[in-house]
C-alpha positions in Angstrom: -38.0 61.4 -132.3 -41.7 61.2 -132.8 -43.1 57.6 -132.0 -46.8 56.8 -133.5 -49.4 55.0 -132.0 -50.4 52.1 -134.4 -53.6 52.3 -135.9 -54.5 55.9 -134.7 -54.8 57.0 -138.0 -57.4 54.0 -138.1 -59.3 54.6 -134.7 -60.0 58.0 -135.2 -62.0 59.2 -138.0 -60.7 62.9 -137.5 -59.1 65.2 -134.9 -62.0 66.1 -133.7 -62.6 62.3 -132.3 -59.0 62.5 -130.7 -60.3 65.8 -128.8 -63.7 64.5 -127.6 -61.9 61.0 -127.2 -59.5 62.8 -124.3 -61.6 65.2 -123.1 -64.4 62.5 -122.2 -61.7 60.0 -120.8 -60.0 62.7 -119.1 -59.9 61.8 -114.8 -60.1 65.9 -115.1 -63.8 67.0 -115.3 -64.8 68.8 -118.4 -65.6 71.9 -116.2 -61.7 72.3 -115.4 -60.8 71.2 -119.1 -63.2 74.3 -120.1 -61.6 76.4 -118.0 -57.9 76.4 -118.8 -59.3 76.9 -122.4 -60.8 79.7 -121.3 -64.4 79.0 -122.4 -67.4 77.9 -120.7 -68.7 74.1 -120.2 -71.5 74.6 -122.7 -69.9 75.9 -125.2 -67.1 73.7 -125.4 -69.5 70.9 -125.4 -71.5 72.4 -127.9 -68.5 72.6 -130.2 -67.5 69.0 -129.4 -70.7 67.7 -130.6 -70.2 69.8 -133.9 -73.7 69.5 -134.8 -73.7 71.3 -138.4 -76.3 73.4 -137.5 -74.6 75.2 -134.5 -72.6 78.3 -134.8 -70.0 77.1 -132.7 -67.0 74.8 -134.4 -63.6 74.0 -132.4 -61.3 75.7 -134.1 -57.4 75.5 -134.9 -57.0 78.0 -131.9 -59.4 75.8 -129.6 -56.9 72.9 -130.4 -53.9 75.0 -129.1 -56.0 75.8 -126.3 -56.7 72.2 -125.5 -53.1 70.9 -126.4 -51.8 73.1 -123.6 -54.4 72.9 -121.1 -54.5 69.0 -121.6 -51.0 68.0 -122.9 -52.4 65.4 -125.2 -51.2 65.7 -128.3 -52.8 62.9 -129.3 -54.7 64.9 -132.5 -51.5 65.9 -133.6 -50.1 62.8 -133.6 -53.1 61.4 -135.7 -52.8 64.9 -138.4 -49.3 63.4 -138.8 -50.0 59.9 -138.5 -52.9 60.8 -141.6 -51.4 63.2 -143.4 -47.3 62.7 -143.1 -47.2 58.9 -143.5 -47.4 57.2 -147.2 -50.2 54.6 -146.8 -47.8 51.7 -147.3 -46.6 52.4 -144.1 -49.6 53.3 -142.0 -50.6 49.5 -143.1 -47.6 47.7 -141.2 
């Protein structure tokens, strides 16, 4: 059974913030994150930072990627917590 987090839906403003959230609190350096994602440091950070001007953008893939080398599923758990719950009960 899937157990929510209350209020991740609420501390999180996207995904994306879950990612960069447990990447930068990881006790695994960003260099061995970036390698079992099979990219290089700078470029994941660059896509982290998803400054709108830069080419690079974490994708649905890069997700998978991090989901598996990480095993925090913690942005899933927010798309659901978001997107699955009615608003009533994200609330209580």
């Amino acid at each position: 059974m899937l157990s929510l987090e209350p209020g991740l839906a609420e501390r999180f403003d996207s995904a994306l913030d879950c990612v960069r959230a447990g990447v930068y609190s990881s006790h695994r350096p960003l260099k061995a994150i970036a390698a079992e994602m099979d990219t290089s440091v700078s470029t994941l950070s660059r896509k982290l930072a998803a400054h709108p001007d830069d080419p690079r953008h974490f994708t649905l893939a890069d997700l998978e990627q991090y989901v598996c080398a990480t095993g925090d599923t913690t942005p899933i758990s927010w798309l659901v917590a978001r997107y699955m719950q009615p608003a009533a009960d994200r609330r209580q």
